[in-house]
VEXDREN-2710 file (C-alpha; in Angstrom, 1 decimal):
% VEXDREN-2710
k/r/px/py/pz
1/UNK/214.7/23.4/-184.7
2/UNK/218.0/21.5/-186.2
3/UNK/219.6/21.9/-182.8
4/UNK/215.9/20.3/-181.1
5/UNK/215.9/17.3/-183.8
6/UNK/220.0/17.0/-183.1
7/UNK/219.5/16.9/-179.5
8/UNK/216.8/14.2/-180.0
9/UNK/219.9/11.7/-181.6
10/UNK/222.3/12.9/-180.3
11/UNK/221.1/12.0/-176.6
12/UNK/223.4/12.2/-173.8
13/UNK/226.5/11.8/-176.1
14/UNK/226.8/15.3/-177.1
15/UNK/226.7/19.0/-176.1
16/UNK/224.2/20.4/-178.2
17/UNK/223.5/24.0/-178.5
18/UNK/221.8/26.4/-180.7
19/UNK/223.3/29.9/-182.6
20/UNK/219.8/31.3/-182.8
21/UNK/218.2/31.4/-179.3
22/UNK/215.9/35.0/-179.9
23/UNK/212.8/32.9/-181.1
24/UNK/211.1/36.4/-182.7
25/UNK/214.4/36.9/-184.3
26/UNK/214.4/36.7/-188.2
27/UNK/217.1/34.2/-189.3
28/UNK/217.0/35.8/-193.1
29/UNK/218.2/39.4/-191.5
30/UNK/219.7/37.5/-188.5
31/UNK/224.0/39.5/-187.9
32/UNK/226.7/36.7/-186.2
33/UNK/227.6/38.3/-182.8
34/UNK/231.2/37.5/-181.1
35/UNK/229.4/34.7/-178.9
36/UNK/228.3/33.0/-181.8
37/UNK/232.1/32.7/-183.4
38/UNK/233.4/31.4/-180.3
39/UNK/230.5/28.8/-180.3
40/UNK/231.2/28.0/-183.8
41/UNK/235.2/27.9/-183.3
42/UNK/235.0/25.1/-180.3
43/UNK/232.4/23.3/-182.1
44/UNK/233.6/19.6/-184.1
45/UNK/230.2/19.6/-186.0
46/UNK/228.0/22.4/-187.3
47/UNK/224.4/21.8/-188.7
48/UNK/223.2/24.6/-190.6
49/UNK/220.7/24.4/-193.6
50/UNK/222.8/26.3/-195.6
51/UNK/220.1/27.9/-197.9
52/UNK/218.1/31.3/-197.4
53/UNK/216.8/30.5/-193.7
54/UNK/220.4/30.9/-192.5
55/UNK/222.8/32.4/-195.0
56/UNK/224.6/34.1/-192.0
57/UNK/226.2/30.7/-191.2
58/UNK/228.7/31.2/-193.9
59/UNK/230.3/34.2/-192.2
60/UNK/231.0/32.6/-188.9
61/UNK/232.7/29.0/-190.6
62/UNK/235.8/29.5/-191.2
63/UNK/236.6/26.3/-192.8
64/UNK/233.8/24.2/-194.0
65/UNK/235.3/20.8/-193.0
66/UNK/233.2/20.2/-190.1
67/UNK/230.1/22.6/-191.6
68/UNK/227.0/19.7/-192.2
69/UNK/224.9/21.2/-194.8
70/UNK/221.3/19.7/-194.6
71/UNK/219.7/21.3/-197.5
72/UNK/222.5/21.3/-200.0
73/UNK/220.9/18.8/-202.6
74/UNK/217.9/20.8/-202.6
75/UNK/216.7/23.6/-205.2
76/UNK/218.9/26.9/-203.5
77/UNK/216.1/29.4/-205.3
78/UNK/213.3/26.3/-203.9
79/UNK/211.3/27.7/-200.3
80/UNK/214.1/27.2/-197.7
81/UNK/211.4/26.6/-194.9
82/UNK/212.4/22.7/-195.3
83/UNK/211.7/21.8/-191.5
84/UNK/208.0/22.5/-192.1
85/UNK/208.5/19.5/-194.6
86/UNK/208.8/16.2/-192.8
87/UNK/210.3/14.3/-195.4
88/UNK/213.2/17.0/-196.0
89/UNK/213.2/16.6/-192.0
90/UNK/213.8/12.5/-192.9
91/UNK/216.9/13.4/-195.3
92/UNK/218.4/16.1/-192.8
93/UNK/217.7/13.9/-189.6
94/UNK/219.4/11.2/-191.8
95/UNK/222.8/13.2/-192.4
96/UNK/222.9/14.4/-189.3
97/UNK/222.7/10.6/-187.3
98/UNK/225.8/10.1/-190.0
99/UNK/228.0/12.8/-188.8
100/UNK/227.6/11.9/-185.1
101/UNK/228.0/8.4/-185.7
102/UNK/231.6/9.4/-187.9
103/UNK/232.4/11.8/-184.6
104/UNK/231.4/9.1/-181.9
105/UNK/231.7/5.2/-183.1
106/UNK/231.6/3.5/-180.1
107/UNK/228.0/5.4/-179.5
108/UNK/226.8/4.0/-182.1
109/UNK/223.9/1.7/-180.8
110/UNK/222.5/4.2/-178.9
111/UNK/222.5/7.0/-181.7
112/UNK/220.6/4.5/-183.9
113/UNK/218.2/3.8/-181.0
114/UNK/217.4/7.6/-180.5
115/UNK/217.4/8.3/-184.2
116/UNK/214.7/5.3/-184.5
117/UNK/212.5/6.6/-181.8
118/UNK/212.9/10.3/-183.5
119/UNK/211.6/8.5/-187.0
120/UNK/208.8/6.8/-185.3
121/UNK/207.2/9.3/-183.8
122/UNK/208.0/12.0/-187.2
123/UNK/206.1/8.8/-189.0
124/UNK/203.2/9.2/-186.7
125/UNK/203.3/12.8/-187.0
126/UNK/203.3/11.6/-190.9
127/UNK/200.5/9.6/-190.2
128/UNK/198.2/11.7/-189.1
129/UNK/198.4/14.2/-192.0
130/UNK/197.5/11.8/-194.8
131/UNK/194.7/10.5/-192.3
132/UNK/192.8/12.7/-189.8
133/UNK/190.1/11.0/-189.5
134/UNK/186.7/10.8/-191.8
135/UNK/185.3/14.0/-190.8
136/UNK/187.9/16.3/-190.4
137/UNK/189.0/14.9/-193.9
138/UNK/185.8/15.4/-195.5
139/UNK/186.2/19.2/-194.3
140/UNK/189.4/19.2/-195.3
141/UNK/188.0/18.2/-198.9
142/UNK/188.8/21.1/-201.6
143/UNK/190.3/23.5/-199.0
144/UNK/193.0/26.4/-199.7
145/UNK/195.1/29.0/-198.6
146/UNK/196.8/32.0/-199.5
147/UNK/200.6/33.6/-198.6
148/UNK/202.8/35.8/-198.9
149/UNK/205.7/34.8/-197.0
150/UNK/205.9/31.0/-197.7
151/UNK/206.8/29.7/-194.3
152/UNK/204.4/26.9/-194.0
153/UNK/203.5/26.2/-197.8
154/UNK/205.2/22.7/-197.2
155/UNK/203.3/21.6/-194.6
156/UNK/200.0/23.5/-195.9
157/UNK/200.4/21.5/-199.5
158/UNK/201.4/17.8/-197.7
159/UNK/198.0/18.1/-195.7
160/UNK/196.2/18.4/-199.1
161/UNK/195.6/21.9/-199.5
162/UNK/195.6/24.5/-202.7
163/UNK/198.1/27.1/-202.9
164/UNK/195.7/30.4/-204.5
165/UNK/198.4/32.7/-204.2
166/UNK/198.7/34.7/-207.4
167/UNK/202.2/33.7/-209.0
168/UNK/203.9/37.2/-208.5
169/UNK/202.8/37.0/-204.9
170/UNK/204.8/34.0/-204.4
171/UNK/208.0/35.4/-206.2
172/UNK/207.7/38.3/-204.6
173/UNK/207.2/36.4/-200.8
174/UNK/210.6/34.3/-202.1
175/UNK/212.3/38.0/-202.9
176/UNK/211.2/39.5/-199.7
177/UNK/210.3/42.2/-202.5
178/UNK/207.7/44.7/-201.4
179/UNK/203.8/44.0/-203.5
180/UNK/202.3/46.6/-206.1
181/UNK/199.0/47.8/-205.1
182/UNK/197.9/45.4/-208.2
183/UNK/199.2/42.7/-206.6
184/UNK/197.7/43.2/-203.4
185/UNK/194.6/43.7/-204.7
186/UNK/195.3/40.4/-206.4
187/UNK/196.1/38.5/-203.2
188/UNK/193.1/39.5/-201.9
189/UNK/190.6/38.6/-204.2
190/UNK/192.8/35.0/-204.1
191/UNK/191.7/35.2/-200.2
192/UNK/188.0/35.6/-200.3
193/UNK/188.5/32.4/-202.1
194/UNK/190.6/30.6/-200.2
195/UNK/189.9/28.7/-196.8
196/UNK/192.6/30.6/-194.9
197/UNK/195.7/32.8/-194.9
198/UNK/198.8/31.6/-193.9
199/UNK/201.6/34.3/-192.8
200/UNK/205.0/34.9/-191.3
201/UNK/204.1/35.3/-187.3
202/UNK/208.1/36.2/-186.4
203/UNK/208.3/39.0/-188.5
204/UNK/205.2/40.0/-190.4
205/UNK/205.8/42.2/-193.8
206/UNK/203.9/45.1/-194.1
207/UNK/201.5/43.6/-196.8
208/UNK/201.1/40.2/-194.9
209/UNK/199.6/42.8/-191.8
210/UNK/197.8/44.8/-194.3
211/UNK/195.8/41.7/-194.9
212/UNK/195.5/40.3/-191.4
213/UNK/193.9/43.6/-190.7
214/UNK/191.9/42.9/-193.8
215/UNK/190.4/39.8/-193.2
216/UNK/189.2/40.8/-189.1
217/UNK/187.6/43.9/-190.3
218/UNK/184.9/41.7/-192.1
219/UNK/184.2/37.7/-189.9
220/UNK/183.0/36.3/-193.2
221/UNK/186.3/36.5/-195.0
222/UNK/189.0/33.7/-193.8
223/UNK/190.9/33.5/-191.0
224/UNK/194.7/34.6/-190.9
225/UNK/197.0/31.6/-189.0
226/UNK/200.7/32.4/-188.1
227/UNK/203.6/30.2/-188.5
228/UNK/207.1/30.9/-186.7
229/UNK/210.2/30.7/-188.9
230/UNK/211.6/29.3/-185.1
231/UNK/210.9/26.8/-182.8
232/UNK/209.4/28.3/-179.8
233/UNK/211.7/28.3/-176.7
234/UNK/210.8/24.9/-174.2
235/UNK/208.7/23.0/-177.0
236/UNK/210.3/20.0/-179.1
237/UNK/209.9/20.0/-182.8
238/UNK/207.6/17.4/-183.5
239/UNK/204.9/18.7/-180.8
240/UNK/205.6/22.7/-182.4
241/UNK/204.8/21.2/-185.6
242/UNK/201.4/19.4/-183.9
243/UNK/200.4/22.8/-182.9
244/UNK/200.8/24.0/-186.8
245/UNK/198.5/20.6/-187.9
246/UNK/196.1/21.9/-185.0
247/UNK/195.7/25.4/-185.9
248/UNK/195.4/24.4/-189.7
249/UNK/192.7/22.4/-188.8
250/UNK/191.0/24.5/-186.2
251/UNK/191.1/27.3/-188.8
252/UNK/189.0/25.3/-191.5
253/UNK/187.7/22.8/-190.2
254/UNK/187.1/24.0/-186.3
255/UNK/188.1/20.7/-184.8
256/UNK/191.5/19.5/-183.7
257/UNK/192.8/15.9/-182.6
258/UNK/195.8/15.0/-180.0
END
């Protein structure tokens, strides 16, 4: 997705190209190939989180001079899902239309233009989170999930939802530690209550498809939604991250808006 919002300043002033292109790959296990060092070598800027989502990014820079570093002011132990939140999405979008401008001056004007267009329509997106509409607010009203793997939890919470998930379920989701049968049992009494359950649709843990299987051996209990840890190959950022808003709301509240 960095390389998708980059692209989206960046315009027609700079090659833009991504390290991860395997959209079912999982960035957290995710091993530097000999491609991906001689992309890195020839390239005078690159964008990397720099948290969990990535941490393979440190073994292909060699010096971190030209290494832009979007979540370094942020909480390194904090969710590092950051582009499911879209004011950390503000910030990073922010540092990277300052490193292109430093690389390209006399672009300027137009990297400001494509940067304001990018902000306007992220403010819409913006926008329509805080206010659906009446009725798909009012069923909205006291809603909540559960998770193990926190992909979405940034987006889930900004659209007004509760987080049920047991506390050890959550460290445990950060850890990529395995659950206790306690703790599953846990989780799923935490999901009869809940409104939906939220899990990791690139790579699944074991207990996040224990539960899927769970909830679809009994329609009453809530519906499971996956969320990519990748944007999906051909779509832009801000219309993946519609189709999240959609299938949120299509889960609990059965309706959807453009």
């Amino acid at each position: 997705m960095w390389s998708d919002i980059t692209k989206s300043i960046a315009g027609t002033n700079f090659s833009v190209e991504p390290i991860l292109t395997n959209t079912n790959q999982d960035p957290h296990s995710y091993e530097a190939t000999v491609l991906d060092q001689l992309k890195v070598s020839k390239a005078k800027l690159i964008i990397a989180a720099c948290n969990e989502s990535d941490a393979f990014i440190k073994q292909l820079v060699k010096t971190e001079t030209n290494l832009l570093c979007l979540a370094s002011d942020l909480d390194p132990k904090a969710n590092p899902h950051i582009w499911y939140q879209p004011d950390s999405v503000l910030a990073a979008s922010q540092k990277i239309l300052a490193s292109l401008r430093k690389l390209k001056p006399a672009s300027e004007t137009q990297l400001i233009s494509n940067f304001e267009n990018f902000d306007q329509a992220r403010n819409s997106f913006n926008a329509s989170l805080a206010n659906p509409g009446s009725e798909i607010a009012s069923k909205l009203n006291n809603k909540s999930f559960t998770a193990v793997e926190p992909v979405a939890n940034y987006l889930l919470t900004q659209m007004g939802l509760q987080d049920l998930t047991p506390d050890n379920v959550k460290q445990a989701g950060l850890n990529e530690t395995d659950l206790s049968p306690t703790e599953i049992a846990e989780l799923k009494t935490a999901t009869e209550k809940a409104g939906m359950f939220a899990f990791n649709s690139s790579q699944p843990s074991l207990q996040s498809s224990l539960i899927q299987k769970w909830l679809k051996a009994n329609p009453q209990r809530p519906l499971a939604v996956g969320f990519s840890e990748q944007l999906q190959r051909g779509v832009h950022y801000l219309d993946w991250m519609k189709q999240n808003r959609n299938a949120i709301w299509g889960a609990l509240t059965k309706m959807t808006i453009d």
